[in-house]
Backbone as ProteinMPNN parsed JSONL, in Angstrom:
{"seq_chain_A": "XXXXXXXXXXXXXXXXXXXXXXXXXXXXXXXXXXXXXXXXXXXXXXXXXXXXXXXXXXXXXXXXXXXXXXXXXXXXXXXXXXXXXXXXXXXXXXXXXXXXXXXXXXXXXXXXXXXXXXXXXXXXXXXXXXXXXXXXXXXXXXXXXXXXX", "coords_chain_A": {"N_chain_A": [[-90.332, 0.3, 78.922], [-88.158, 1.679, 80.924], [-85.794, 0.124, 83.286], [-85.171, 0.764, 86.965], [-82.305, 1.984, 87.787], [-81.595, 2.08, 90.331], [-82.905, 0.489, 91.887], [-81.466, -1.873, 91.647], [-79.509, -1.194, 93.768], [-77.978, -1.379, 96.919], [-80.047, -1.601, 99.364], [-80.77, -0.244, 102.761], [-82.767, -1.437, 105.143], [-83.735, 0.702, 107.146], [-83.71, 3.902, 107.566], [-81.429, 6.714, 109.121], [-82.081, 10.152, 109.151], [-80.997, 13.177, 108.858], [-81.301, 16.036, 109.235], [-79.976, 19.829, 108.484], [-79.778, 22.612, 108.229], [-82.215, 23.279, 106.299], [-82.401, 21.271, 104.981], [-82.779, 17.534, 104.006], [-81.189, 14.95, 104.969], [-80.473, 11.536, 104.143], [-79.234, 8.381, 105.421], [-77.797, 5.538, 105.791], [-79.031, 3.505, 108.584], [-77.25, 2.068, 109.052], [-75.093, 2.595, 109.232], [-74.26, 4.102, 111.245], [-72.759, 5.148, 114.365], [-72.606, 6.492, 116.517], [-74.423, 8.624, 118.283], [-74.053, 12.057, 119.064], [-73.895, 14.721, 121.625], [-72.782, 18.081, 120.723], [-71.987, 19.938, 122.623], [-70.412, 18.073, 123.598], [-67.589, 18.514, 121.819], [-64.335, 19.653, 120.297], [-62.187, 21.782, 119.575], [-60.648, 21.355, 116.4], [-58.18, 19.052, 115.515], [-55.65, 20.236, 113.566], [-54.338, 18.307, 111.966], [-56.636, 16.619, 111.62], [-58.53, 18.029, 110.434], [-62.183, 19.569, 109.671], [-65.039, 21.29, 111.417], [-64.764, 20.702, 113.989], [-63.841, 18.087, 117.296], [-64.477, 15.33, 118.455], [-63.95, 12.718, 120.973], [-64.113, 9.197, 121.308], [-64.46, 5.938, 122.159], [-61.956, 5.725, 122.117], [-61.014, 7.109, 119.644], [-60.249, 9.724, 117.75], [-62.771, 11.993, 116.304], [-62.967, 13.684, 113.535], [-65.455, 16.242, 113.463], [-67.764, 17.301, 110.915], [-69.671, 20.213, 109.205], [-72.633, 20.818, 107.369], [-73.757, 22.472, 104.374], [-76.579, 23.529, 102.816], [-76.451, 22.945, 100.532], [-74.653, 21.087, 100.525], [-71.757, 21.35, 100.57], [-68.999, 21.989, 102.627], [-68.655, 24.117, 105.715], [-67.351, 26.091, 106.809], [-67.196, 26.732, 109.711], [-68.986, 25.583, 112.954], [-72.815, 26.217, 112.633], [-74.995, 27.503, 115.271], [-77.543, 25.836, 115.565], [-76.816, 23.274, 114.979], [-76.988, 21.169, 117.003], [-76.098, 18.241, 117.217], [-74.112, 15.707, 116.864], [-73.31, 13.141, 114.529], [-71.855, 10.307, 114.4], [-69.725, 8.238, 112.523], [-69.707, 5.127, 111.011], [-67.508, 2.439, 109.873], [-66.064, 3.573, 108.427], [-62.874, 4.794, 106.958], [-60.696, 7.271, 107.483], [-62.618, 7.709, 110.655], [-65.119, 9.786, 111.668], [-67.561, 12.771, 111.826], [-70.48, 14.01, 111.363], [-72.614, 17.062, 111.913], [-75.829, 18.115, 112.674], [-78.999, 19.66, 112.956], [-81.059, 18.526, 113.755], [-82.428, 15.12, 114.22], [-83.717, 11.639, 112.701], [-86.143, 9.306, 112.486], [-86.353, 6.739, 109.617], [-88.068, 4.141, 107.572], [-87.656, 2.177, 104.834], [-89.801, 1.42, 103.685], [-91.373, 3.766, 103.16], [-90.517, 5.229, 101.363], [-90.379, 6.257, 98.187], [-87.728, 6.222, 95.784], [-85.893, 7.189, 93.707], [-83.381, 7.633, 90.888], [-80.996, 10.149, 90.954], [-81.291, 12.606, 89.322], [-79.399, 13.278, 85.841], [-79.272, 16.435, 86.035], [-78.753, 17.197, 88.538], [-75.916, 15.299, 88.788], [-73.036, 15.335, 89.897], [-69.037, 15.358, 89.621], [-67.933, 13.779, 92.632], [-70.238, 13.542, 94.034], [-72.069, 13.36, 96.655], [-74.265, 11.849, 96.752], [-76.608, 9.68, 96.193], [-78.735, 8.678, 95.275], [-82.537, 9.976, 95.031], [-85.558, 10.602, 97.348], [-88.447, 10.256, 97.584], [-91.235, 11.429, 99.892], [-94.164, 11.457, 100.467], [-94.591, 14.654, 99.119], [-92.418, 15.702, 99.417], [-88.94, 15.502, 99.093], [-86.251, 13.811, 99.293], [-82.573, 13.391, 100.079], [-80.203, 11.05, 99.409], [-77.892, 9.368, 100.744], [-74.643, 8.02, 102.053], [-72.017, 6.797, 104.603], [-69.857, 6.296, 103.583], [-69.966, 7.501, 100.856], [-70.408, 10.366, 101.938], [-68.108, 10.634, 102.864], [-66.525, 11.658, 100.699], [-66.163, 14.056, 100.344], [-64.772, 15.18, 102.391], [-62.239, 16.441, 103.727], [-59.838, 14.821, 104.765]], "CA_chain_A": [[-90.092, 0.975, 80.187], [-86.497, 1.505, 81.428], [-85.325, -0.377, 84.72], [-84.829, 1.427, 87.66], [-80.712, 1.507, 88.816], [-81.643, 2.112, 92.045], [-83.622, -1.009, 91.832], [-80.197, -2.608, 92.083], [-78.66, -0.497, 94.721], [-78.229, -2.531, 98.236], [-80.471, -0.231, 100.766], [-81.127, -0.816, 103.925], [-84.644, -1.342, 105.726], [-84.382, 2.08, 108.077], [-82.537, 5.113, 107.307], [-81.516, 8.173, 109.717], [-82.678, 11.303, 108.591], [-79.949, 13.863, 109.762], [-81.943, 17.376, 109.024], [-79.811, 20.581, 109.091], [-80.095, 24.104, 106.753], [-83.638, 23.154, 105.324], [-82.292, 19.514, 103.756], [-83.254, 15.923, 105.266], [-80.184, 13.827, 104.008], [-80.898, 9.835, 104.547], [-77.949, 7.871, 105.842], [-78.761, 4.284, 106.296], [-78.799, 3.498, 109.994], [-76.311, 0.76, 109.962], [-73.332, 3.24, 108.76], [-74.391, 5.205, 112.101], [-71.845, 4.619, 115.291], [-73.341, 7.058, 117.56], [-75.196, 10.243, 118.432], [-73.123, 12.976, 120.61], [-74.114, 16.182, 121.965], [-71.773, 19.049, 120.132], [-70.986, 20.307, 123.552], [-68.518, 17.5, 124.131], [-66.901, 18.686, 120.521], [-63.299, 19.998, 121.221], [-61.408, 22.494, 118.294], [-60.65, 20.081, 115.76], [-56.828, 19.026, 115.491], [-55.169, 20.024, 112.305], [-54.363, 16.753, 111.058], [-57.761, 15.674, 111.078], [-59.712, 19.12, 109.517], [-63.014, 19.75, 109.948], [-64.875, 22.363, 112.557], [-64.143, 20.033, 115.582], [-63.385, 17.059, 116.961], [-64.913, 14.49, 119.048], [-63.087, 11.823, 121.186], [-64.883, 8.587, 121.257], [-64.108, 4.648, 122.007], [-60.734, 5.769, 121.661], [-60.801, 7.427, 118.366], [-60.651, 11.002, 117.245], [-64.049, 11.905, 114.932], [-63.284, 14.766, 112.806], [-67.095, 16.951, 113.138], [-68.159, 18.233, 109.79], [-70.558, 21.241, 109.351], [-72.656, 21.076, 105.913], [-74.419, 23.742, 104.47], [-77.894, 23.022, 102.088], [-75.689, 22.629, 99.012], [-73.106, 20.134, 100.505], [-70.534, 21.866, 101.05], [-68.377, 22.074, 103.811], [-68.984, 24.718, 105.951], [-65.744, 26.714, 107.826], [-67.497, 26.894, 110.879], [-70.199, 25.262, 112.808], [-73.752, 26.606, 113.085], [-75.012, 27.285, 116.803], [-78.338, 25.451, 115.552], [-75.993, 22.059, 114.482], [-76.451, 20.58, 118.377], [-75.798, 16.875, 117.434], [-73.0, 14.615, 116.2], [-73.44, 12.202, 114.095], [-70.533, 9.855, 114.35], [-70.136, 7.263, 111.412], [-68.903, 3.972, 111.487], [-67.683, 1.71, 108.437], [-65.126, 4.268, 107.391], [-61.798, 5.451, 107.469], [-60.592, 7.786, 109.11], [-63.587, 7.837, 111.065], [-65.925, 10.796, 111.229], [-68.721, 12.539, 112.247], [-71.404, 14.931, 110.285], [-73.598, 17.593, 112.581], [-77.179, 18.744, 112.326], [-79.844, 20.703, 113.882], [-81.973, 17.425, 114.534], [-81.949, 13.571, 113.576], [-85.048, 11.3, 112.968], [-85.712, 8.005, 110.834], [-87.557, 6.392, 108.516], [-88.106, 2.726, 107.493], [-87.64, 2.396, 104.006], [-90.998, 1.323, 102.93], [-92.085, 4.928, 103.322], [-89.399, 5.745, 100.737], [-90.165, 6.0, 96.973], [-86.265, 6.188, 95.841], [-85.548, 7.299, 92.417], [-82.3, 7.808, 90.916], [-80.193, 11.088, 90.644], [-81.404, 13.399, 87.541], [-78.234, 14.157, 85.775], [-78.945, 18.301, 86.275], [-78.386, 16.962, 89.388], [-74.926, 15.018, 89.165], [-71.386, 16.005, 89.786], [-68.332, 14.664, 90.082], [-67.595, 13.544, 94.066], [-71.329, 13.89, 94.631], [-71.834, 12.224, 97.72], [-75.766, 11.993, 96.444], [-76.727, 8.039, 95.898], [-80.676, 8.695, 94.881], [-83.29, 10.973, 96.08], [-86.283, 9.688, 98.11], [-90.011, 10.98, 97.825], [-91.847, 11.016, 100.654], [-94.784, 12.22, 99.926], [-94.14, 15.02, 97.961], [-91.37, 15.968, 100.004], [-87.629, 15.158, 97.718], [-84.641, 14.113, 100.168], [-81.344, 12.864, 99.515], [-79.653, 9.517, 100.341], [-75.973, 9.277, 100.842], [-74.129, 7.172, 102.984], [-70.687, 7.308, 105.417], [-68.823, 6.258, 102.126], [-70.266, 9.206, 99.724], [-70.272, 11.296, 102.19], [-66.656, 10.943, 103.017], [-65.572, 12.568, 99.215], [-66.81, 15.683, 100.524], [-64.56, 15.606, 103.442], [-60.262, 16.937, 103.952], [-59.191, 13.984, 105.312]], "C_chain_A": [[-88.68, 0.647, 80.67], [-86.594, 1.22, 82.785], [-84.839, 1.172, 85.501], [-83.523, 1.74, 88.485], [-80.884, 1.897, 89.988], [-82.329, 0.968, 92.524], [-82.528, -2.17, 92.492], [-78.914, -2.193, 92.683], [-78.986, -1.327, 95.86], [-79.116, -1.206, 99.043], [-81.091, -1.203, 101.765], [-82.892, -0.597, 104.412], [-84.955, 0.041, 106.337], [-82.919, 2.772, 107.958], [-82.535, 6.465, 108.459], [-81.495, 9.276, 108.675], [-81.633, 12.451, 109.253], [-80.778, 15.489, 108.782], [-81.125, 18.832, 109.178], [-80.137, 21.446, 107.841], [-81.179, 23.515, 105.585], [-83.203, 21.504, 104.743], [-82.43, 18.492, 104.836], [-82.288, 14.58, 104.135], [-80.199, 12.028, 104.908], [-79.458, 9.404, 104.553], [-78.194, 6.401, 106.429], [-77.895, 3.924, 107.844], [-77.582, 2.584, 110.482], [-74.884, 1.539, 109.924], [-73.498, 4.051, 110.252], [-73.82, 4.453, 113.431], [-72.763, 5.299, 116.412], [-74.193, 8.19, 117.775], [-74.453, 10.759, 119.599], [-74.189, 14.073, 120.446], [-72.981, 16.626, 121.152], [-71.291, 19.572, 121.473], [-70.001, 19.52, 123.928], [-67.659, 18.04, 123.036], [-65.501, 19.914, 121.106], [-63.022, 20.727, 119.601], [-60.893, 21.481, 117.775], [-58.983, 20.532, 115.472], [-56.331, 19.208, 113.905], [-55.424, 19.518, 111.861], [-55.27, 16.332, 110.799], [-59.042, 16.748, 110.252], [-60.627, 18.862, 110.237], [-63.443, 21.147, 111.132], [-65.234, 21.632, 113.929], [-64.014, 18.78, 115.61], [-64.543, 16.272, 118.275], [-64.235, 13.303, 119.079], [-64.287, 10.592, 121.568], [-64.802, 7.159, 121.178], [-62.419, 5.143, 121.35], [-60.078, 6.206, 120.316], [-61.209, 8.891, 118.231], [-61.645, 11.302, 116.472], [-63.934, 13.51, 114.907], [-64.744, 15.001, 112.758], [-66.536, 17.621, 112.017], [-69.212, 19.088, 109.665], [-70.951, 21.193, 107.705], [-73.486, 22.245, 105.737], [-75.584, 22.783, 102.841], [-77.362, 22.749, 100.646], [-75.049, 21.676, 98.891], [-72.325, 19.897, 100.21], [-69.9, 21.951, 102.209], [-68.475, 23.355, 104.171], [-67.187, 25.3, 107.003], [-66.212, 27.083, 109.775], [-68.644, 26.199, 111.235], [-71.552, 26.375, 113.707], [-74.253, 26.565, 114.602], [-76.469, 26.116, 116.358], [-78.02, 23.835, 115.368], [-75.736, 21.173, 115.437], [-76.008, 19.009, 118.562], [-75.144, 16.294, 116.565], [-73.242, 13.63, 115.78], [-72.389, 11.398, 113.655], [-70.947, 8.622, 113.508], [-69.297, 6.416, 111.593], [-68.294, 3.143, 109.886], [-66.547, 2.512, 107.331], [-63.743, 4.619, 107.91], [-60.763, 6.293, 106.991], [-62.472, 7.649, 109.532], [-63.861, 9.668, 110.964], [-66.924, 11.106, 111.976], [-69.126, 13.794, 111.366], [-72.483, 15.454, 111.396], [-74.58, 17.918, 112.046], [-77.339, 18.68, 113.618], [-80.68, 19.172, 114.421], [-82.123, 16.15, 114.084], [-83.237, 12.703, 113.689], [-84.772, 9.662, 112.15], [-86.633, 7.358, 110.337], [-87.343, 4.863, 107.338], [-88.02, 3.083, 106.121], [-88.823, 1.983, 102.797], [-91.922, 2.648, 102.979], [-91.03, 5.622, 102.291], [-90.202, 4.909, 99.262], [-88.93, 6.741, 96.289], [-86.038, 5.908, 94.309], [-83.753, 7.913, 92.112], [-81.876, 9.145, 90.957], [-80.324, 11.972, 89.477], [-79.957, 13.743, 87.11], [-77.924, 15.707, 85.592], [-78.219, 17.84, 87.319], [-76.384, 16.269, 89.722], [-73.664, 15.414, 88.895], [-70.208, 14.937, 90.286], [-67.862, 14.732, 92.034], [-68.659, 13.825, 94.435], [-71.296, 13.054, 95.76], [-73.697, 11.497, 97.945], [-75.688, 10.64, 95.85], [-78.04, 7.826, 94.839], [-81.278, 9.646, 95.55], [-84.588, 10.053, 96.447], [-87.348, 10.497, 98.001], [-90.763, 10.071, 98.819], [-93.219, 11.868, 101.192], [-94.907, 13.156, 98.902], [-93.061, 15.694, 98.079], [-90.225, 15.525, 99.167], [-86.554, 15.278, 99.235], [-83.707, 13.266, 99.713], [-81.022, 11.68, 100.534], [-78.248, 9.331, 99.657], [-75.961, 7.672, 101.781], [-72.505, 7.4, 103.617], [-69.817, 7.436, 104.362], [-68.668, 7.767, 101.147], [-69.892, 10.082, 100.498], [-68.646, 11.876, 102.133], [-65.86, 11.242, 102.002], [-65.677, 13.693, 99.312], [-65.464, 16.145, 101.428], [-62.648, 15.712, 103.1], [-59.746, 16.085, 104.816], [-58.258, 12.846, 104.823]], "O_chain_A": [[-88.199, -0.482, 80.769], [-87.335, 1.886, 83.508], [-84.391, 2.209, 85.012], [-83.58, 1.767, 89.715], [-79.863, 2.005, 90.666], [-82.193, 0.609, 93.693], [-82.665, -2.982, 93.407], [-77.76, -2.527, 92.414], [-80.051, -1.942, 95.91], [-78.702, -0.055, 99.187], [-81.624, -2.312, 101.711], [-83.802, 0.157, 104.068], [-86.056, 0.574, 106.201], [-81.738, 2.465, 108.125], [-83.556, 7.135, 108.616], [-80.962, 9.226, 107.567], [-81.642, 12.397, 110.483], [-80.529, 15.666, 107.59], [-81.558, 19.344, 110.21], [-80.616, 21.081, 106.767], [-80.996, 23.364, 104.377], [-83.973, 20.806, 104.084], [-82.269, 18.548, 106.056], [-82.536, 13.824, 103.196], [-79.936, 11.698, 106.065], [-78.6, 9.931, 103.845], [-78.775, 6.236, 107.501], [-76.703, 4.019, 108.137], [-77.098, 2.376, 111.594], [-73.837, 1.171, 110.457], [-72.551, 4.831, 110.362], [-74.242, 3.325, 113.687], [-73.55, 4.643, 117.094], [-74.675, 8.49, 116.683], [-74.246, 10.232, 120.692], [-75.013, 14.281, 119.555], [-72.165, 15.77, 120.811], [-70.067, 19.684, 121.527], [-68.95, 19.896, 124.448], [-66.527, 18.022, 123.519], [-65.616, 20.749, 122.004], [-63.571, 20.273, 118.597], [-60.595, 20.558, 118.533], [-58.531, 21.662, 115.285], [-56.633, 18.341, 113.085], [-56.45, 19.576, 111.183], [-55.286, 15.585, 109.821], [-60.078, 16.39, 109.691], [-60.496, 18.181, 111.254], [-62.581, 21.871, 111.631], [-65.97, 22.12, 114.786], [-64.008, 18.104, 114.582], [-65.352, 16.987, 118.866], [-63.863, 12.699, 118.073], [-65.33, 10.982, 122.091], [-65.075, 6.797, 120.034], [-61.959, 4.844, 120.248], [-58.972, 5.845, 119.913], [-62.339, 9.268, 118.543], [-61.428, 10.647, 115.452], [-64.416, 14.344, 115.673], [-65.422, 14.183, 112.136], [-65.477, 18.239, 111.909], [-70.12, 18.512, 110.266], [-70.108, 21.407, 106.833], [-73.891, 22.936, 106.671], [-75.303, 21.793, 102.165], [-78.091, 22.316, 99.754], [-74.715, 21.175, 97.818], [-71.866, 18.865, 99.722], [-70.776, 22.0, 103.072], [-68.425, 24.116, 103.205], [-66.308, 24.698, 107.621], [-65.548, 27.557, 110.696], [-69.467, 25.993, 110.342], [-71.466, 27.0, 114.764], [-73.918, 25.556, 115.223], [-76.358, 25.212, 117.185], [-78.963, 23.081, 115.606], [-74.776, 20.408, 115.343], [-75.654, 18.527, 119.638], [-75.55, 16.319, 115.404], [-73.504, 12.817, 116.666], [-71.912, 11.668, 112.553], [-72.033, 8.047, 113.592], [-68.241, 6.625, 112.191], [-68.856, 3.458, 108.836], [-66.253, 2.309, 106.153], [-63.495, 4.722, 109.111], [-60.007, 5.93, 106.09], [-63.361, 7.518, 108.69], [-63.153, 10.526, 110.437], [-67.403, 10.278, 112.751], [-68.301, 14.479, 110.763], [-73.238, 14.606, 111.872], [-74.495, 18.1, 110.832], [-76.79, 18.263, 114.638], [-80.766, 18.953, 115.63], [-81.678, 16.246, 112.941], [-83.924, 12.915, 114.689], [-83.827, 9.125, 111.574], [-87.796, 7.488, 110.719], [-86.483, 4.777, 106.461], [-88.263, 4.271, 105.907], [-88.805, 2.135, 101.576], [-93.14, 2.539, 102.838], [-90.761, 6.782, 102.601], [-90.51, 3.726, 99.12], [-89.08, 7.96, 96.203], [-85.998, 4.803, 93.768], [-83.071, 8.485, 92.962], [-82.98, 9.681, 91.048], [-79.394, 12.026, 88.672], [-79.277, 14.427, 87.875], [-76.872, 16.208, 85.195], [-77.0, 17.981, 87.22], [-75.707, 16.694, 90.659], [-73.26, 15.788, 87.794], [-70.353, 13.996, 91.066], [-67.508, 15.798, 92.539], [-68.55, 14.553, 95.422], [-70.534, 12.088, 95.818], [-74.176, 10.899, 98.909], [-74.785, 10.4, 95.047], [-78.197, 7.027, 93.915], [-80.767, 10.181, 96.534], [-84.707, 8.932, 95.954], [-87.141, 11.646, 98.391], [-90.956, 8.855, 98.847], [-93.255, 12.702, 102.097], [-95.281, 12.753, 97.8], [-92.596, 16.299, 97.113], [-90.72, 14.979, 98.18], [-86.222, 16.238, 99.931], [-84.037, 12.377, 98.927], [-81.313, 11.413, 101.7], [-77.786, 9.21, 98.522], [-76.749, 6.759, 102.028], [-71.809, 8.225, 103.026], [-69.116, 8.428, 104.161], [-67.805, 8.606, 100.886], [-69.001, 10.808, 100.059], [-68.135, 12.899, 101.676], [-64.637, 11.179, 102.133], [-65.314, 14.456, 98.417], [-65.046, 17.295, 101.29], [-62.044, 15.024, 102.277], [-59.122, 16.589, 105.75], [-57.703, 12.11, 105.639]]}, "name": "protein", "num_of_chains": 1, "seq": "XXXXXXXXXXXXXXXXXXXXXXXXXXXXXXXXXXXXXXXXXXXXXXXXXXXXXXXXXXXXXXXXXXXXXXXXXXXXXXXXXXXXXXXXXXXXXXXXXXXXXXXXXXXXXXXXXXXXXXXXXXXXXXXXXXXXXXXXXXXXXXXXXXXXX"}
């Protein structure tokens, strides 16, 4: 029986669940700075890309918009009402969805990545069965190969 490399991945005890365009992408809670509303979100400044910005402890947070493929999206969805601002990285950041939840990680059976599945700059760590449900687990790091900054 072959070992599990996710076996010897660091994960954390409780992961946010950031839910938008049908996908439930896991983000372990400690990479997570804050939760905004999108109505504070301001047109995002050049220099920092993305489809807006958010000012915050004194720091600009490029908003990103993904779409169920994870991809970057050129605009954001009206359904995308909350900011998820990330901490642990830099530039700083933030990643929207439709709704945000979380989930301890003993409710997580966390297998690795099929390689149909992998690409280069995936920002995809493992996937997570929960039940018979299949969601993805990133983190501020992965995610941030996705992002024009």
């Amino acid at each position: 029986m072959h070992a599990n490399p996710v076996d010897n991945m660091e994960l954390p005890d409780s992961f946010a669940v950031l839910i938008f365009a049908g996908l439930q992408l896991l983000i372990p809670q400690n990479d997570i700075f804050s939760l905004e509303p999108t109505i504070d979100m301001t047109p995002a400044a050049l220099s920092i890309g993305g489809v807006g910005q958010l000012q915050q402890s004194n720091q600009a947070y490029a908003l990103y918009a993904l779409s169920a493929e994870l991809t970057l999206l050129n605009s954001c969805p009206e359904s995308y009402r909350i900011a998820v601002l990330m901490k642990n990285v830099n530039p700083v950041y933030g990643v929207l969805c439709e709704q945000i939840d979380t989930i301890k990680r003993d409710q997580l059976s966390i297998h690795p990545v099929p390689a149909a599945m992998r690409r280069e700059n995936s920002p995809l760590l493992a996937l997570a069965l929960v039940g018979e449900e299949v969601r993805y687990i990133s983190s501020a790091n992965a995610l941030s190969r996705l992002l024009s900054h």
